[in-house]
C-alpha positions as CSV (number, residue, x, y, z in Angstrom):
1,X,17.4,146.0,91.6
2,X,17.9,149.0,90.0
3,X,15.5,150.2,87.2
4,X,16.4,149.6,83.7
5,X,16.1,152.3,80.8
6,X,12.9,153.1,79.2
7,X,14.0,152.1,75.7
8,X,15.4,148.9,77.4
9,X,11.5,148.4,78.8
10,X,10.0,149.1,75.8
11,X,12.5,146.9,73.8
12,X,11.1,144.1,76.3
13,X,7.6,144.8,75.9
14,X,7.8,144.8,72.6
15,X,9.2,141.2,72.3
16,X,6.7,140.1,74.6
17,X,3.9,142.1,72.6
18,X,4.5,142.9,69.4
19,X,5.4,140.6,66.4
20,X,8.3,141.3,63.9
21,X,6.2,142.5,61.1
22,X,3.8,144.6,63.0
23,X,6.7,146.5,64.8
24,X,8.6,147.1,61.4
25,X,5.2,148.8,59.8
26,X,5.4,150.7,62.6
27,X,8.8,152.1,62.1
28,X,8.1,152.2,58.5
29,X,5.3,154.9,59.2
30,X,7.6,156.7,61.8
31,X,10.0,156.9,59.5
32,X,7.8,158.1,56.5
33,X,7.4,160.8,58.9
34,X,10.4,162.0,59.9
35,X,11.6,161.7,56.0
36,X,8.6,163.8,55.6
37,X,9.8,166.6,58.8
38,X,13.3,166.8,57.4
39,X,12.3,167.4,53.8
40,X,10.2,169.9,54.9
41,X,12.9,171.5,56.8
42,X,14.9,171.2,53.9
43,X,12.0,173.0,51.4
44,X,11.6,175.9,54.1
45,X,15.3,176.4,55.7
46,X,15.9,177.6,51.4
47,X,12.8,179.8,51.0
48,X,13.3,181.3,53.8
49,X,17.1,182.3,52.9
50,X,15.8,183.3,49.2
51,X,13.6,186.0,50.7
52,X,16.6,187.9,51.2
53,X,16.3,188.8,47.4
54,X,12.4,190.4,48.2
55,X,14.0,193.4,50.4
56,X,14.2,196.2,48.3
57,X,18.0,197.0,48.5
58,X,18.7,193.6,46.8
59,X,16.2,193.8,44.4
60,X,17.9,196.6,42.8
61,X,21.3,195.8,41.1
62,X,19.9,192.1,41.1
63,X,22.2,190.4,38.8
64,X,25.2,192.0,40.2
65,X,23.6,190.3,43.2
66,X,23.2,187.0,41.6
67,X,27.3,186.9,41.2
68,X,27.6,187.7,44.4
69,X,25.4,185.7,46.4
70,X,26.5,182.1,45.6
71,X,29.8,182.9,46.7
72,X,28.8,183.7,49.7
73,X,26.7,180.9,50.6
74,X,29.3,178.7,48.9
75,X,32.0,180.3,51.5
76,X,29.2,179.6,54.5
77,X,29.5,175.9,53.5
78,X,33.1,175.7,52.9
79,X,33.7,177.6,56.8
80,X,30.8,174.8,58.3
81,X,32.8,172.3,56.8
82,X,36.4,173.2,57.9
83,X,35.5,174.0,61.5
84,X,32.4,172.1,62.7
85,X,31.4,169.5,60.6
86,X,34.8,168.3,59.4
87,X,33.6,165.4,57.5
88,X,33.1,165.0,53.5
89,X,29.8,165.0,53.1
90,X,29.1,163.5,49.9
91,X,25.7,163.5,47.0
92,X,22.9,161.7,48.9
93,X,21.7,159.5,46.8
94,X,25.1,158.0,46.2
95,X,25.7,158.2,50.2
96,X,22.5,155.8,50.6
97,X,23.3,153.7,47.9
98,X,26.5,153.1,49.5
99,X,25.5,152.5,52.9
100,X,23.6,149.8,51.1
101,X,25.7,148.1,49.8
102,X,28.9,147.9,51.7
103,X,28.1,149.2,55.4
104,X,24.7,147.2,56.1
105,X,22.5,150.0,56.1
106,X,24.9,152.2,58.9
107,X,24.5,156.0,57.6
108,X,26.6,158.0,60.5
109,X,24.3,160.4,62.6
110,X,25.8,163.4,61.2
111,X,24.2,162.8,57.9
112,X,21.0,163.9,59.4
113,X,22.1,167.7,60.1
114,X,25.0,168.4,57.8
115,X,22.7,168.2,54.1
116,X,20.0,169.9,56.0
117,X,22.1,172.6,57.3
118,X,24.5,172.7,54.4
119,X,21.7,172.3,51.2
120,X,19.6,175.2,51.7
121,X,22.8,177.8,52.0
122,X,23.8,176.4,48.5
123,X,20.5,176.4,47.4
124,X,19.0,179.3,48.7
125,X,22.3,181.6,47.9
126,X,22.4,180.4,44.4
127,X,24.0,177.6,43.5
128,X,22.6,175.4,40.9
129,X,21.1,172.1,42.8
130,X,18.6,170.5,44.0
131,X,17.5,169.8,47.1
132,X,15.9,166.0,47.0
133,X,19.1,164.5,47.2
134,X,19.8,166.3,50.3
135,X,16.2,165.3,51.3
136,X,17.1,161.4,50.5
137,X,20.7,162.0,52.7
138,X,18.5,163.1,55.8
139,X,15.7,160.6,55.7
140,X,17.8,157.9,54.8
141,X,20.0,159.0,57.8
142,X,17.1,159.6,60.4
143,X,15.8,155.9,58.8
144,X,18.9,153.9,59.5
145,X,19.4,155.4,62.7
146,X,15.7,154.8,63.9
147,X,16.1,151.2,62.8
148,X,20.0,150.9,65.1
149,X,18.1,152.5,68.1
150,X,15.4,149.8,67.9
151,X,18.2,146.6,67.2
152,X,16.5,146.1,64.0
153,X,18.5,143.5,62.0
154,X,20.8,144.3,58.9
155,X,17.7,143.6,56.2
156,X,15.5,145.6,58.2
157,X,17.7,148.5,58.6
158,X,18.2,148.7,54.9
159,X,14.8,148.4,54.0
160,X,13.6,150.9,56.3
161,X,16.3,153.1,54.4
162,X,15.0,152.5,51.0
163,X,11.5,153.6,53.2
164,X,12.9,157.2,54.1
165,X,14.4,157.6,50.5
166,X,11.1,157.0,49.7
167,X,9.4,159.3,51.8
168,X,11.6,162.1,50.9
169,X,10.3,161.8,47.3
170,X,6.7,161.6,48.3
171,X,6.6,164.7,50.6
172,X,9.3,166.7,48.1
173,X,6.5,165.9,45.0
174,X,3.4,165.0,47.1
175,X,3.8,161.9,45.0
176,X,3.6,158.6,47.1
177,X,3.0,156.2,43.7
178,X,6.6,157.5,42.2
179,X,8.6,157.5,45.3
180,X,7.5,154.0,45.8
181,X,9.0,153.1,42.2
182,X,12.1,155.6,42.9
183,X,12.9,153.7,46.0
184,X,12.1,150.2,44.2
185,X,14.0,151.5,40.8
186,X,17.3,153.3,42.3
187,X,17.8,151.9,45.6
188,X,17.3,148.3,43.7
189,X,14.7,147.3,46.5
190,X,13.1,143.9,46.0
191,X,9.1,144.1,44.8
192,X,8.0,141.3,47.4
193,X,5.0,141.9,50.1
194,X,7.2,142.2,53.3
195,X,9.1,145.7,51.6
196,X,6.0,146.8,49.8
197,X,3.8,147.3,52.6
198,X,6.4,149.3,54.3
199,X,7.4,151.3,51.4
200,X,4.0,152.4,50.9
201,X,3.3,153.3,54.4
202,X,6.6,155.6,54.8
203,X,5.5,156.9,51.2
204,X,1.7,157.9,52.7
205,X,3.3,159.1,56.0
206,X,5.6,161.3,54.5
207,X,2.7,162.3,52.1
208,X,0.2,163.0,54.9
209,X,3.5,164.9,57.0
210,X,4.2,167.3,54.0
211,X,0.0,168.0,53.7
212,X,0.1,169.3,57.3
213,X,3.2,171.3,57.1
214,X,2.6,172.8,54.0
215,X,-1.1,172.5,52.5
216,X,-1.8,171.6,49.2
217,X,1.0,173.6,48.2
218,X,2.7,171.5,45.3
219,X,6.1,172.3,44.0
220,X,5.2,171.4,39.9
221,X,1.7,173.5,39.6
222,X,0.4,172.0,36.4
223,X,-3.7,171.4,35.0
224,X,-3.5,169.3,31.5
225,X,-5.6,171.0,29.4
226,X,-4.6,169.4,25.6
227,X,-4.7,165.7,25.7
228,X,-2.5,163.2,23.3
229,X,-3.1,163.1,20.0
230,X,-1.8,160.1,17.6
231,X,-0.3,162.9,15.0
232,X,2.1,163.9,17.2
233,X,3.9,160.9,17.9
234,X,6.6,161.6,15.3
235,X,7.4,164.6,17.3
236,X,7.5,162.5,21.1
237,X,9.4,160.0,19.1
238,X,12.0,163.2,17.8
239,X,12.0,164.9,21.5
240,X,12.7,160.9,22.6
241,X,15.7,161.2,20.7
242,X,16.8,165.0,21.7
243,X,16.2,164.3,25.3
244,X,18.7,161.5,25.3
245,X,21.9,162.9,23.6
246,X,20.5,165.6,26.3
247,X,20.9,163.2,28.7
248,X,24.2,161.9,27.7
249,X,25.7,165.6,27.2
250,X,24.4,165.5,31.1
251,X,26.7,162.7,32.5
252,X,29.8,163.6,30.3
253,X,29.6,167.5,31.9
254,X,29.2,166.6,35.0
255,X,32.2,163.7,35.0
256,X,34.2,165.8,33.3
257,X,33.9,169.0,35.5
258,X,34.3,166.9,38.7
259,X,36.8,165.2,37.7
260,X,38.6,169.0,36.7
261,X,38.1,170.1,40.4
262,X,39.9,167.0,41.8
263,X,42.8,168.3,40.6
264,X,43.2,171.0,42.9
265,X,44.2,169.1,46.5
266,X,42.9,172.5,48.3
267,X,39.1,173.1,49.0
268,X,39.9,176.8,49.1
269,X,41.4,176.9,45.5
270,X,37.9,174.4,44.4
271,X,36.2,177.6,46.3
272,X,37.9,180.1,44.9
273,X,37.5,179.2,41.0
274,X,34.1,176.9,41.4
275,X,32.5,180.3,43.2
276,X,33.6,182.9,40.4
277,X,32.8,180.8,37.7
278,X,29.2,180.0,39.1
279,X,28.9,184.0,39.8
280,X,29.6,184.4,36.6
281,X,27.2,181.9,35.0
282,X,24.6,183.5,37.2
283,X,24.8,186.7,36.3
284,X,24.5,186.2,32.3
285,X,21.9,183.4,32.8
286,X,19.6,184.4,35.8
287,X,17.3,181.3,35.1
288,X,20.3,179.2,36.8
289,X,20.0,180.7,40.3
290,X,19.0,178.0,42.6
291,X,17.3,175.4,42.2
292,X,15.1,176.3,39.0
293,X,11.2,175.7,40.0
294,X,10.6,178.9,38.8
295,X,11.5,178.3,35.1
296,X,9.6,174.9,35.3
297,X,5.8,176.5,36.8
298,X,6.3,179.2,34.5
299,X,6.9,177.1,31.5
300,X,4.0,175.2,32.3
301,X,2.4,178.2,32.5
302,X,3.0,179.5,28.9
303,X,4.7,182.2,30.5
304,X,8.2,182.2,28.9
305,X,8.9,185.8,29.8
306,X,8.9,185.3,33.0
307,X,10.9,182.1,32.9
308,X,13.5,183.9,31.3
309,X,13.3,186.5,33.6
310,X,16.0,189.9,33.2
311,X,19.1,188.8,31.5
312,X,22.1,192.0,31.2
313,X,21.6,191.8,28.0
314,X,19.1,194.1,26.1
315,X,17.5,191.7,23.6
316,X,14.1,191.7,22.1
317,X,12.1,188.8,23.5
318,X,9.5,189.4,21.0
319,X,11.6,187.5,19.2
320,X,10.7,183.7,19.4
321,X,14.2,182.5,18.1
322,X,15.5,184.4,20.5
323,X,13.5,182.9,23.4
324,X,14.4,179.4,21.8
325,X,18.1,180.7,22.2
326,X,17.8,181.1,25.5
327,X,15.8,178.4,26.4
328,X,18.7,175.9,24.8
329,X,21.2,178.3,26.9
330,X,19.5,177.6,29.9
331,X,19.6,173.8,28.6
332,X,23.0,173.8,27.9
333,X,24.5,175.3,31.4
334,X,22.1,173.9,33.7
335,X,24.6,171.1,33.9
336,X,27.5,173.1,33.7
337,X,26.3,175.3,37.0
338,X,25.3,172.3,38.9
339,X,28.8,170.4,38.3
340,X,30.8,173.3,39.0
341,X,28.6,174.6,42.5
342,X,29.6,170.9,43.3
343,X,32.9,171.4,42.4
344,X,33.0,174.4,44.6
345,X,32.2,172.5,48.1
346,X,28.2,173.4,47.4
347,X,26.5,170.8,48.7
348,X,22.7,169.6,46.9
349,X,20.9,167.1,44.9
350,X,20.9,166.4,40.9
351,X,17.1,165.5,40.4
352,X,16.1,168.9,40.2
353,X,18.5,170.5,37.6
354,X,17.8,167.5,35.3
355,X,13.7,168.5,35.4
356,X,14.9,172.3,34.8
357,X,17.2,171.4,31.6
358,X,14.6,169.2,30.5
359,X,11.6,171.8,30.5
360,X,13.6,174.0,28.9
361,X,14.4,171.7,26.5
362,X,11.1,170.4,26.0
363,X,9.6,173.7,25.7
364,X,12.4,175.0,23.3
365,X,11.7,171.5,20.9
366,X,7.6,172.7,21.1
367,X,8.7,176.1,20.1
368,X,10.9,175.2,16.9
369,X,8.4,172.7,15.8
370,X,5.5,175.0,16.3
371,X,7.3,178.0,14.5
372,X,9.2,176.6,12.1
373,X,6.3,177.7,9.0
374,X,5.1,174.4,8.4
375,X,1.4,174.6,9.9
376,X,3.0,172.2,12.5
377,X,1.6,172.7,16.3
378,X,2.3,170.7,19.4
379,X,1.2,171.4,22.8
380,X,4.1,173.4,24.4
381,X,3.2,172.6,28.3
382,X,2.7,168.9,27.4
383,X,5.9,169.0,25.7
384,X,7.8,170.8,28.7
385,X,6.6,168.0,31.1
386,X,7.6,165.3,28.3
387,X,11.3,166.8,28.2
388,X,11.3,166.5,32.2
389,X,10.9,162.8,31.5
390,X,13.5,162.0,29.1
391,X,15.8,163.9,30.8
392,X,15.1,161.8,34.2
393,X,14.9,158.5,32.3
394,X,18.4,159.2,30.9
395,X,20.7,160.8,33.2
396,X,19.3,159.3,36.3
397,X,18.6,155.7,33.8
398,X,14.8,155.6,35.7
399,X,12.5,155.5,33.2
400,X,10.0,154.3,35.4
401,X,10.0,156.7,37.8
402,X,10.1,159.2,34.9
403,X,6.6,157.7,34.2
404,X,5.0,157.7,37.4
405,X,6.5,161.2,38.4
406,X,5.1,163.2,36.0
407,X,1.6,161.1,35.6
408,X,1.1,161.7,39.1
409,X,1.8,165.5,38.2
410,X,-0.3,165.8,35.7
411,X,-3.0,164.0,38.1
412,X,-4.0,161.4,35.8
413,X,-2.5,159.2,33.1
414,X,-3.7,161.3,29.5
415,X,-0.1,161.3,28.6
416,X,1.1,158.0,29.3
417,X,1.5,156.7,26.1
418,X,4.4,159.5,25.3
419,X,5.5,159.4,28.4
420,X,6.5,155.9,27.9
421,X,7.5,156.5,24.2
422,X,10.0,159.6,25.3
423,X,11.4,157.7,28.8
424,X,11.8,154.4,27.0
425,X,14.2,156.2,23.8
426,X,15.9,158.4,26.4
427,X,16.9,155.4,28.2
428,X,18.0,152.8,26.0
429,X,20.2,155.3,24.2
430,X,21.4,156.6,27.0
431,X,22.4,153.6,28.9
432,X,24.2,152.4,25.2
433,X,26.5,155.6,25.9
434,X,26.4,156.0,29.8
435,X,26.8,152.4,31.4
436,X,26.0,154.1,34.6
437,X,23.8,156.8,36.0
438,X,26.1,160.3,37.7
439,X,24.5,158.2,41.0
440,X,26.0,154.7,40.0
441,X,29.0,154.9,38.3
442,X,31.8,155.3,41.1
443,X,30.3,152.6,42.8
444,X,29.6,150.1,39.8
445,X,33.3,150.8,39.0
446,X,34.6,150.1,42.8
447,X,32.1,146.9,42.1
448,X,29.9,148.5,45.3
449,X,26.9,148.7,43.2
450,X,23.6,147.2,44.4
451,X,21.6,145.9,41.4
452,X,18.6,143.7,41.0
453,X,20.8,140.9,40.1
454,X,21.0,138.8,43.2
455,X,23.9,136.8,42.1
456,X,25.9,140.5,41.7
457,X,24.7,141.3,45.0
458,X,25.6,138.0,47.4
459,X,29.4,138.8,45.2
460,X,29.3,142.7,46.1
461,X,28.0,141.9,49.8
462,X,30.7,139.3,50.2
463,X,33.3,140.5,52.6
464,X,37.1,139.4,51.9
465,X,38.4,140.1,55.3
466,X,36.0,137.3,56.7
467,X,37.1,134.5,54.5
468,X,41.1,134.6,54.5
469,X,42.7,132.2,56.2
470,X,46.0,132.7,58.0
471,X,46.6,129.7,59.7
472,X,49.6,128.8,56.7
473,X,53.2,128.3,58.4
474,X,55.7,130.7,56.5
475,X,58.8,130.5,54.9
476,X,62.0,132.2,53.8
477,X,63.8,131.5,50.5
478,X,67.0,131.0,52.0
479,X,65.9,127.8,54.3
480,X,67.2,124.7,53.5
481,X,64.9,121.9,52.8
482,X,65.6,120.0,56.0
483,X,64.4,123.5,58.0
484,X,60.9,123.9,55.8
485,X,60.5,119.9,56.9
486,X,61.4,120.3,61.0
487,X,60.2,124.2,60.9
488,X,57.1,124.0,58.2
489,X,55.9,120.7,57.2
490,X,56.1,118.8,60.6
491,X,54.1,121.3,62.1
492,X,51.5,122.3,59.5
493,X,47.9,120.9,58.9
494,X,48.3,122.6,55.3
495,X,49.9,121.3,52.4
496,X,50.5,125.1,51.3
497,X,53.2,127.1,52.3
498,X,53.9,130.6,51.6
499,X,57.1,131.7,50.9
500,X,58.0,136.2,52.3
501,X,61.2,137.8,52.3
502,X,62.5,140.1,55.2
503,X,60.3,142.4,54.4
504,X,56.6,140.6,54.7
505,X,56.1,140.1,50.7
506,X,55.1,137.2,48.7
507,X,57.8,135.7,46.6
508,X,56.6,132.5,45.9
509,X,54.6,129.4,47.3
510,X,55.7,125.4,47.5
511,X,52.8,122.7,48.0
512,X,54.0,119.2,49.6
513,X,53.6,117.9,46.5
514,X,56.5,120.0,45.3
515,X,58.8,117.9,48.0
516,X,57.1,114.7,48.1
517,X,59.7,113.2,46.0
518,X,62.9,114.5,47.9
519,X,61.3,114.7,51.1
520,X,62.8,111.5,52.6
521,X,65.9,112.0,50.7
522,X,67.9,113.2,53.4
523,X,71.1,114.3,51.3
524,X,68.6,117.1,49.8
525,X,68.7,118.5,53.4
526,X,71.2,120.2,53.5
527,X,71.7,121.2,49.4
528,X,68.7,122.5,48.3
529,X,67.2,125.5,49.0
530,X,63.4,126.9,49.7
531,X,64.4,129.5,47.0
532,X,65.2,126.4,44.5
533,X,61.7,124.7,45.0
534,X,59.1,127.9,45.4
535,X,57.3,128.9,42.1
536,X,54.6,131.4,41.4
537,X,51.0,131.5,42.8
538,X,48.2,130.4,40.2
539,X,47.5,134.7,40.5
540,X,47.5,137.0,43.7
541,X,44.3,138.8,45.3
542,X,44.8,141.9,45.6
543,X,43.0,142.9,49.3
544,X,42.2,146.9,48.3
545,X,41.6,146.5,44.8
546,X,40.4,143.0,44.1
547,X,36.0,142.8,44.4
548,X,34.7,139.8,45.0
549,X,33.4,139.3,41.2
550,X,36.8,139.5,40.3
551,X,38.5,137.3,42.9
552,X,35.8,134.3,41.6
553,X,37.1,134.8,38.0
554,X,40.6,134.7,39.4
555,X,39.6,131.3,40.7
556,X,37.5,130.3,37.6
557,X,40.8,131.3,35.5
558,X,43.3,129.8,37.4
559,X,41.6,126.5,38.2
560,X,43.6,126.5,41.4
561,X,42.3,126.0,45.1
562,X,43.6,128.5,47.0
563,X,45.2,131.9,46.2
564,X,47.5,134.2,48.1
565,X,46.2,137.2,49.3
566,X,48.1,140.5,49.6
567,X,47.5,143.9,51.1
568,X,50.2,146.5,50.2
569,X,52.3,144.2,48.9
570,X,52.4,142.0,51.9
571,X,51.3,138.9,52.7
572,X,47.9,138.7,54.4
573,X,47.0,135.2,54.2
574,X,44.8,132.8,51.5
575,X,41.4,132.4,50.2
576,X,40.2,128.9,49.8
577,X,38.0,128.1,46.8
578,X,35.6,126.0,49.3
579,X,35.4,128.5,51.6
580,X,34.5,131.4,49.3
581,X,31.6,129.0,48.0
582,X,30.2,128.5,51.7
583,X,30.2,131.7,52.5
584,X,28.7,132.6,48.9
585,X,25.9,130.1,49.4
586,X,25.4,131.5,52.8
587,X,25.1,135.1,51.8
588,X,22.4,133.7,49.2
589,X,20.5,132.6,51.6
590,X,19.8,135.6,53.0
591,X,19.1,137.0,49.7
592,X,16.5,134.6,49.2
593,X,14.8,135.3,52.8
594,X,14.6,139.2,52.1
């Protein structure tokens, strides 16, 4: 007998050995750590390229350099795409979330290698974008493939990819608490005892993977030194209130400048004005190059100046107003250089820029209070760290990951009483405005949005294709009615029949209660036509368009049994009423198990 594979063997052994549960915390901890070794691929592939800017012959010249660099890496991504990768390769987060949803947990392999090659050349060139989405894409991708090579079931696989999303947040931030709640609070992961345990052993492994690689080295350096005090709540309550129309301004950028460079078919033309325009952004606004963890340290710092950094202008930042100016510039196109390096073909993350605008923002709101002659002062690094959080609780709508993030920052929970106060305003009035977060809203709007909802869900999960039936005999309007008896009726188990012309589309539909009356009336044989007795369908599912939320008002609306189906204009088949239920009820089921 000829020896079988070693995964095969092990796969054996470990059904013999191993239970279900044991085996899946041990994936979730493998997992955890290869989130962990692809983020910190990610964090070091882009410091490595932004040394470039440390020799001497680009350090002189430097903003002439800062127009020219992010063209170039956008150009190294645009030639990676067009002729190796040759596949769209789309925001992370919004990847996972769809592989959710719709394909079962599946992420394709090449997920694992195009962000991680692709991110750090926008990144580290210049563009304006994070990398944790692009951290999210590779774990998520190494985690669903990890679960396929082991046959893990479909709610195993996607739990285990809601474990690498969270490991790539714990080893990006060192912060295993808030990627447990980023994974629970984006990924809409159900708070039950068989995903916790998981989730927080990816979370430690990742944790305990980016300790090894890189230290104690933390990407948000911050030591709270003034603690909350009740007399400023007015002011939390004000930047609550800032950092939401913030937020708002946020979303309506970004889906307005993507939806500008979807206009233009070719990628080179997207390249072409996306590249210039970030150049030029770049060049006036140095603070914008990359991914912006420079302004956020040095804000936290107190040290503005540096923050700021050379500008081509020749302005006296002794000023304060004018350090506020710039401050609410850097607010202001922070959004505006991350949509249009996405736009370009640049490939990165959104969770990053929205901390940078929101330091600046929160340090430019401490600044005009505390200079504004009124014998008003706030703390301006508690205020900075505050701004991160409305800006997180309102464009990405997770206030509780806002929360947890920046407590586990600040090492300790002296500010969580603003922190809640500032996340909880942000939100509300930015979900009022924006229905959706930039990760959430293409796919609510396709109806492929997972939510906590579970009724939403079993709808969303529901697949069409697996509940039309086409065993219906067809007819054409021009038979008579003794030919739809000897050609339909007599050899039919329905008492449906669909009625197509010449070309495959839907004209109309009889039931046998239509005929009843004439059936046996055999001088209607030859007299009356299928054209004469066919009427209109109740409504008409539309295969491509139609989610399954709206195919069970259709039914709810109509009162009617069974509806036609139709996929490009052409008739597919029908969907029974009963047979949507079972499989709804089924689907439920497995809800209920997960």
């Amino acid at each position: 007998m000829p020896k079988q594979p070693l995964l095969k063997r092990f796969l054996i052994w470990k059904y013999k050995h191993i239970s279900e549960r044991n085996f899946v915390y041990a994936l979730s901890i493998l997992v955890g750590f290869l989130a962990g070794v692809g983020t910190v691929t990610l964090k070091n592939l882009t410091h490595y390229i932004k040394l470039l800017f440390e020799i001497s012959f680009f350090k002189n010249n430097q903003n002439s350099w800062y127009f020219v660099f992010p063209i170039i890496g956008l150009l190294l991504v645009y030639i990676i795409k067009q002729t190796w990768l040759k596949k769209h390769i789309g925001h992370g987060i919004s990847t996972t979330l769809y592989a959710i949803s719709k394909l079962n947990g599946i992420i394709p392999r090449y997920n694992i290698y195009a962000a991680l090659i692709t991110a750090p050349l926008t990144a580290g060139f210049g563009g304006s974008v994070g990398l944790q989405g692009p951290a999210v894409s590779v774990g998520s991708a190494l985690g669903s493939n990890a679960a396929r090579l082991f046959h893990m079931n479909k709610n195993t696989r996607m739990l285990l990819v809601g474990c690498a999303a969270a490991g790539a947040m714990a080893s990006m931030f060192k912060a295993p608490i808030a990627a447990i709640i980023f994974a629970i609070e984006i990924f809409s992961l159900d708070i039950a005892f068989t995903s916790l345990i998981p989730l927080l052993l990816a979370s430690v492994s990742a944790v305990v993977t980016s300790y090894m690689f890189l230290g104690t080295d933390v990407l948000l350096r911050f030591e709270l030194i003034d603690k909350f005090q009740v007399k400023d709540i007015l002011f939390y309550v004000l930047l609550g209130l800032v950092t939401a129309f913030a937020s708002v301004y946020f979303s309506k950028v970004f889906f307005a400048i993507t939806n500008f460079f979807k206009q233009f078919k070719s990628r080179a033309k997207r390249l072409l004005i996306g590249g210039i325009a970030i150049g030029t952004m770049l060049y006036f606004i140095p603070p914008l190059y990359g991914e912006g963890y420079g302004i956020m340290n040095n804000l936290l710092k107190g040290d503005h100046l540096a923050a700021i950094g050379l500008t081509p202008f020749d302005l006296d930042l002794s000023n304060i107003w004018i350090v506020i100016a710039l401050l609410l510039g850097i607010s202001v196109f922070k959004a505006i250089a991350m949509t249009t390096t996405f736009g370009a073909g640049g490939v990165g993350g959104v969770f990053i820029p929205t901390l940078v605008m929101g330091s600046a923002l929160g340090n430019a709101f401490a600044k005009i209070v505390n200079n504004l002659g009124l014998d008003f002062h706030v703390s301006e690094s508690n205020f900075t760290l505050i701004g991160m959080t409305g800006l997180m609780a309102g464009v990405l709508h997770a206030p509780l990951t806002a929360i947890f993030l920046i407590a586990e920052i600040t090492g300790g929970y002296e500010l969580f009483v603003p922190l809640m106060i500032v996340s909880a305003i942000s939100f509300a009035i930015t979900k009022y405005y924006v229905s959706h977060s930039i990760y959430t809203l293409k796919l609510a709007e396709r109806g492929e949005l997972l939510t906590h909802d579970k009724d939403q869900n079993v709808l969303m999960v529901l697949d069409i294709k697996k509940v039309i039936e086409t065993n219906f005999i067809t007819l054409k309007p021009e038979m008579t009615l003794g030919e739809m008896l000897h050609e339909g009726v007599a050899k039919s188990t329905r008492n449906l029949f669909p009625v197509v012309d010449n070309d495959g589309a839907l004209v109309g539909i009889i039931l046998l209660d239509d005929v009843r009356n004439i059936m046996f009336n055999q001088s209607h044989y030859d007299t009356t036509f299928v054209e004469d007795l066919m009427h209109n369908p109740p409504d008409i599912i539309d295969h491509d368009n139609d989610s399954m939320k709206v195919v069970m008002s259709k039914f709810q609306d109509s009162n009617a049994w069974n509806l036609p189906v139709i996929k490009d204009e052409k008739y597919v088949g029908f969907v029974s009423k009963s047979k949507l239920l079972t499989a709804y009820r089924r689907q439920l089921i497995n809800f209920t198990k997960r």
